[in-house]
N, C-alpha and C positions, 0 to 999 in steps of 0.2 A: 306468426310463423315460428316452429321451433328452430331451433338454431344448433348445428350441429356440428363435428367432423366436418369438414370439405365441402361448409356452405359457404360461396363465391360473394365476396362483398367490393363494394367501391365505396373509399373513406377517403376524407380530406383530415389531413393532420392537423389537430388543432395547437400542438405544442409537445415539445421532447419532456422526455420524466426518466425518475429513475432509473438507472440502466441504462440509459442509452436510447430506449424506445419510444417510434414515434404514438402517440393517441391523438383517436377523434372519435367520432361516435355514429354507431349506424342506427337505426329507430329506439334511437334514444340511450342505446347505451355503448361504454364506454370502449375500445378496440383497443389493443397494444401493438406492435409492430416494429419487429425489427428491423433493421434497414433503413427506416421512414425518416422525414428530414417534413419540420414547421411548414406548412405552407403546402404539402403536397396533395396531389391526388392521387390515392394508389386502388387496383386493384387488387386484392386479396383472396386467401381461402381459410377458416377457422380449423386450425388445429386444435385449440380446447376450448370449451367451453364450460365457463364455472361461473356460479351465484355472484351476478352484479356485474360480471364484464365477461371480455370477450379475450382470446391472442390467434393472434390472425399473421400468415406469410405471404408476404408479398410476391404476387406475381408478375406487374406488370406498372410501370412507373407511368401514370396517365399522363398528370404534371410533375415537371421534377420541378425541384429549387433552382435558383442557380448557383446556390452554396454546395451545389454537388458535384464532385468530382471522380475521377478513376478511382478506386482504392490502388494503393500501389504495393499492396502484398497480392497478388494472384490466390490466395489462400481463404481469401475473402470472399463469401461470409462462411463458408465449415468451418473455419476455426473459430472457438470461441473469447480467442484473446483479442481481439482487437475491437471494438461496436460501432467506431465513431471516422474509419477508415475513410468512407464515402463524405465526407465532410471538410470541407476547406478547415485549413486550421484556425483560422480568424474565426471561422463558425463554431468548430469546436469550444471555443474556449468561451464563447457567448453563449453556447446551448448549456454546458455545466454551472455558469452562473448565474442562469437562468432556473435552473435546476434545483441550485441550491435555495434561490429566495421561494420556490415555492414549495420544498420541503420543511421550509420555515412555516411559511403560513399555514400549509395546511397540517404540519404535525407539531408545530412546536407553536403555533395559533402568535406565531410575530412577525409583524412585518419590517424585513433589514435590508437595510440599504447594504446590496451585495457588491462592490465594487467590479470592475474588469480585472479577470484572472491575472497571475503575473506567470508568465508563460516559460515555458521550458527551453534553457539555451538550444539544448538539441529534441529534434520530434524525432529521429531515430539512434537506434544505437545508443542510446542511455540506459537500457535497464540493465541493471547488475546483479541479478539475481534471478534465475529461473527455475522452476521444479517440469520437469520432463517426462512425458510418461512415456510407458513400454507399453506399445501391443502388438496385436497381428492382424497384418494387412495381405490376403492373397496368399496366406500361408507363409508369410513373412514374418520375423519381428520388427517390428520398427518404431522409431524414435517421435516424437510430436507433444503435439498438445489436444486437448479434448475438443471434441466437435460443440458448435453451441446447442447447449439444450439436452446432451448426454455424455456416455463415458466413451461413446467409441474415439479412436486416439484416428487425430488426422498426419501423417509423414513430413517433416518438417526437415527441409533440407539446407534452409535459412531461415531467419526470423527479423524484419524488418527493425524491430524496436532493441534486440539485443544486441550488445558492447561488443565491439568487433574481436573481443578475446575469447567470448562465448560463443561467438559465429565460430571462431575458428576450431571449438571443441566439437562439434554438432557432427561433424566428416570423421574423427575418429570416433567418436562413440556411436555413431550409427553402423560404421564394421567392428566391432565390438560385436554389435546382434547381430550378425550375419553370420556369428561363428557359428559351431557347433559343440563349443562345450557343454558340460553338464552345467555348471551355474548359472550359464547364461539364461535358464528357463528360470533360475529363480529370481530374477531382477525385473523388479515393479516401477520402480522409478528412479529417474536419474538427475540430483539437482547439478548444475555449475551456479559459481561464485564468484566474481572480480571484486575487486574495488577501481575511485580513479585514480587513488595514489598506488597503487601496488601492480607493476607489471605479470604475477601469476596466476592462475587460478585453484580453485578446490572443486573438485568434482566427492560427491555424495553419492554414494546406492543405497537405494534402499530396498531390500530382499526380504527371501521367505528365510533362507540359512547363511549363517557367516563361513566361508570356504577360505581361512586363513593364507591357504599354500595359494588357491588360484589368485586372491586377491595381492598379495604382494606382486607375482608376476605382472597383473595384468598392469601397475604400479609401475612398475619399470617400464613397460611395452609404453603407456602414456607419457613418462617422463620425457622421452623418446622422442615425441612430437607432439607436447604441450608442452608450456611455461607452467608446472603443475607443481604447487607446492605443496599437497597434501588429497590424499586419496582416502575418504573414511565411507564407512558403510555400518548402517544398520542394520538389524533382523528385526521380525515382528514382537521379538520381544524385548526391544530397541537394546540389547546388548550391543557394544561398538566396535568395531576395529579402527585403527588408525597406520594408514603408513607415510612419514611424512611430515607436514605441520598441519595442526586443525583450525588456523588465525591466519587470517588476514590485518594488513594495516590502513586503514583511512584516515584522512587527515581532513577533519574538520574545524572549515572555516568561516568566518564570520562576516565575511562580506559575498557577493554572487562571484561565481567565475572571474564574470569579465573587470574585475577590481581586485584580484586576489592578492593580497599580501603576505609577506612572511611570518604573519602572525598563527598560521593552519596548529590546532593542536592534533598530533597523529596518534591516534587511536588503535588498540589493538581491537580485533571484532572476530572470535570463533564461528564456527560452521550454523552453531546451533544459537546464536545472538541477532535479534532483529535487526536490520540494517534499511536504512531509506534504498531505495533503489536506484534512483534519478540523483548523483552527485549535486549536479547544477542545480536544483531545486530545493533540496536542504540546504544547500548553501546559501538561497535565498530565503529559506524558511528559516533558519537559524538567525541570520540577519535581520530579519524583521520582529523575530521573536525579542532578539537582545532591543532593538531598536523599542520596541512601546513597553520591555521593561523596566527602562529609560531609569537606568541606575545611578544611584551615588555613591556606592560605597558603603555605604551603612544598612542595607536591609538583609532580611533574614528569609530565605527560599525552601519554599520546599517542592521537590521535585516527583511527581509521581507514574507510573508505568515509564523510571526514568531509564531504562533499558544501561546502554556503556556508559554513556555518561555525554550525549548528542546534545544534548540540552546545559546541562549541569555544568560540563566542563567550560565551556564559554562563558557563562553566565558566572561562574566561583571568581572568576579575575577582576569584577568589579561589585562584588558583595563580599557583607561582612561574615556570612553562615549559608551554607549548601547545604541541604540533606536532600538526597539522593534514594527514594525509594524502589525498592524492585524485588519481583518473584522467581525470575526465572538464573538460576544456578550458574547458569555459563555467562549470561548479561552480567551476572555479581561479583562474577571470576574476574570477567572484562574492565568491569568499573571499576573496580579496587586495583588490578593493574596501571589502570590507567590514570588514577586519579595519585598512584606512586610514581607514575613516569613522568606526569607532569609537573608533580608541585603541588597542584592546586590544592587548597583547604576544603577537599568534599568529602564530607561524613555519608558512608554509606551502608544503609539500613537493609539486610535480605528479608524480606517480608511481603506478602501477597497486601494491597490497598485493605483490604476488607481487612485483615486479622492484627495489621498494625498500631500499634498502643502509640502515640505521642508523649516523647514526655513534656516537662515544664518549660523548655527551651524552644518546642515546636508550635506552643500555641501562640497562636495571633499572628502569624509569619506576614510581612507587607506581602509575600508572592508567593502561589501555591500553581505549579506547571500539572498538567495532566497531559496524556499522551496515550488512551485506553485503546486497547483492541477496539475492531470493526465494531462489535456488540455497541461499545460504550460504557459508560459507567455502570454496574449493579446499585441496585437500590441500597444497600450497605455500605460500597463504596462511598457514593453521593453523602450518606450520613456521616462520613468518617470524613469526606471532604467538609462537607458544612459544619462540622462541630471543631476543628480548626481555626474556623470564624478569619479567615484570610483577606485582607483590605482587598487585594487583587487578585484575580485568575484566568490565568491565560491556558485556553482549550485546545488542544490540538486534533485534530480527528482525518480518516479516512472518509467518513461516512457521514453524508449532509445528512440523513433521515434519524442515526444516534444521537448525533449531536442538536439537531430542532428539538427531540427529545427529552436531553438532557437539559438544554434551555431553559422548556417550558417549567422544567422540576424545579431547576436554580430560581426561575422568577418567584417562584412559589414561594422559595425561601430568601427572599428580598435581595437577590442578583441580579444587576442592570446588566444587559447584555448593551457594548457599549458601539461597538466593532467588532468586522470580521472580514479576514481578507480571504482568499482563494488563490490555493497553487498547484500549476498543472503537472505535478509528480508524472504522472502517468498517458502520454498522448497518445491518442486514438485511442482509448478505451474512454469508458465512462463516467472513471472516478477521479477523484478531485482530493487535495489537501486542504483543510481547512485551519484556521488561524483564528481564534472566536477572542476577547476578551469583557468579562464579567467585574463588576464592580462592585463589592458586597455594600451590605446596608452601615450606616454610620453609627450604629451604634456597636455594631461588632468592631469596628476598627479602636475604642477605648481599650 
């Protein structure tokens, strides 16, 4: 039977996979499905069909789990932020780590013992970071996020996972586009910003033209009725405007939340500097990271995609040498501020991983941090990593299928993968923090 468009199937899931999605397989091959939950029975209908598998939308839930619940955003499933909404959280966090040991096998060909996630103090109201788009609904502008699967933008009037300071931007930027000024037709996208040390936010546009006079206004109008400490916008040809501050403060700490002491070092973090999203869970990823580099005082680190200084700064107070690698301009602005506000002894190198020269001081470092975008390492990268020759390396990654990956490279070049934890940065979506550590061969540690 060809298999087409809007042929009607009934699958039992045989297991969650990247993404979110459940698979099982119908005369032999493989289905994908969103929505779907291990164990179920679904009826379905194929929306595409391509060489080797199938992606199919469910219609009709035969058996459900009983790990399935209401989703409690009404938004669900158009919107395309959230995948894993229909899912207890206890299953969430078993379906990701299950995820992740078999992104291992199958792309990074090892088999790891993936421990139980360490799970997010808060499952809402933790993300601190959102990009927003603009469109038109009903001959309306309106505010949201992207539908799953394409561009069109669904109206978001709250958003279950974002920080109640971002909730409370969402009402005045939404009558914003209900105006009828002229620049209002040239705003594409609209980020906010919090932290959890800092009671303000930053709101960002990003346009087709910078309209100087209307942007200061509308600057004031928000002051107005946001905690707003800075209003910047882009154009397409990312020239900036600024009214206001472009930085925020965070204070990161080395223990979880619920132990927090007055050791926090607070960080300056601009508009345009990576920042974790989920407080609570850096704060346990930072802790855990200090915790297996199980320092003395005497080793020599190097830190790489080390953005402000998330990693670096922590770790400088109980090493003898930081270096602190990084590309991006505003993160190098960041880290050098911050590495003069606190003290600390971090040498901070502006340099993309790839074009980096080490000198005599850097080679053989006991710790070498990574922290690569979603992608992962480039193959130059990896060479620039391995030639190094670093006793230890501890991996940080968004993304279980770069990092099995990058794994399988490292083993190649005699990297025992040793351990690796998982942290749920992100609840009810799909994706996961990961925490790897690598143990090079003994003869590079002479």
């Amino acid at each position: 039977m060809t298999v087409v468009k809007g042929t009607p199937l009934t699958v039992t899931i045989e297991k969650m996979v990247h993404g979110g999605r459940g698979m099982g397989r119908w005369d032999g091959v493989p289905v994908f499905i969103g929505g779907a939950i291990e164990g179920e029975t679904i009826d379905a209908v194929v929306h595409t069909a391509r060489k080797g598998y199938l992606e199919a939308t469910s219609v009709r839930i035969v058996t459900a789990s009983g790990e399935r619940v209401e989703p409690p955003c009404p938004l669900v499933p158009r919107c395309g932020g959230c995948q894993l909404q229909h899912l207890a959280y206890r299953a969430q966090l078993e379906a990701k780590r299950a995820i992740v040991a078999e992104s291992f096998r199958r792309l990074g060909r090892l088999a790891v013992d993936v421990p139980p996630l360490t799970p997010s103090p808060d499952v809402s109201g933790y993300r601190l970071r959102a990009g927003l788009k603009v469109g038109v609904v009903g001959g309306r502008r309106v505010l949201g996020f992207y539908a799953s699967g394409s561009h069109a933008v669904v109206p978001v009037s709250s958003c279950l996972v974002l920080h109640p300071r971002l909730q409370a931007a969402l009402g005045p930027l939404t009558d914003l586009l209900a105006r009828s000024d002229r620049w209002i037709a040239d705003l594409e996208e609209i980020e906010v910003q919090t932290t959890s040390f800092s009671e303000e936010v930053l709101v960002i546009f990003r346009m087709h033209h910078l309209d100087r006079r209307a942007l200061g206004a509308i600057g004031r109008e928000l002051q107005a009725v946001l905690p707003l400490r800075g209003l910047i916008a882009y154009d397409r040809q990312r020239h900036r405007w600024v009214g206001g501050a472009d930085a925020l403060e965070e204070r990161i700490d080395a223990r979880p939340r619920s132990c927090v002491t007055l050791d926090g070092i607070v960080c300056r973090v601009s508009d345009r500097t990576f920042l974790q999203i989920n407080a609570g869970v850096n704060a346990a990823l930072v802790a855990a990271l200090g915790e297996w580099a199980a320092l003395s005082g005497r080793e020599r680190i190097i830190d790489l995609y080390a953005g402000f200084g998330n990693f670096s700064l922590p770790l400088a107070r109980r090493a003898s040498q930081v270096t602190l690698v990084e590309s991006s301009r505003s993160a190098i602005d960041d880290a050098r501020f911050n590495t003069r506000a606190s003290g600390l002894p971090v040498r901070v190198v502006a340099s993309p991983v790839e074009s980096w020269t080490p000198d005599e001081r850097d080679r053989h470092p006991d710790l070498v941090i990574v922290d690569p975008p979603r992608v992962g390492l480039s193959p130059l990268a990896l060479d620039r990593l391995i030639a190094l020759a670093p006793a230890r390396l501890l991996y940080v990654s968004c993304e279980p299928a770069t990092l099995a990956r990058d794994a399988e490279r490292l083993a190649r070049s005699g990297y025992r993968l040793t351990r690796i934890r998982g942290f749920d940065m992100f609840p009810h979506t799909a994706h996961v923090e990961l925490l790897a550590e690598f143990i090079g061969p003994p003869a590079d540690r002479d």
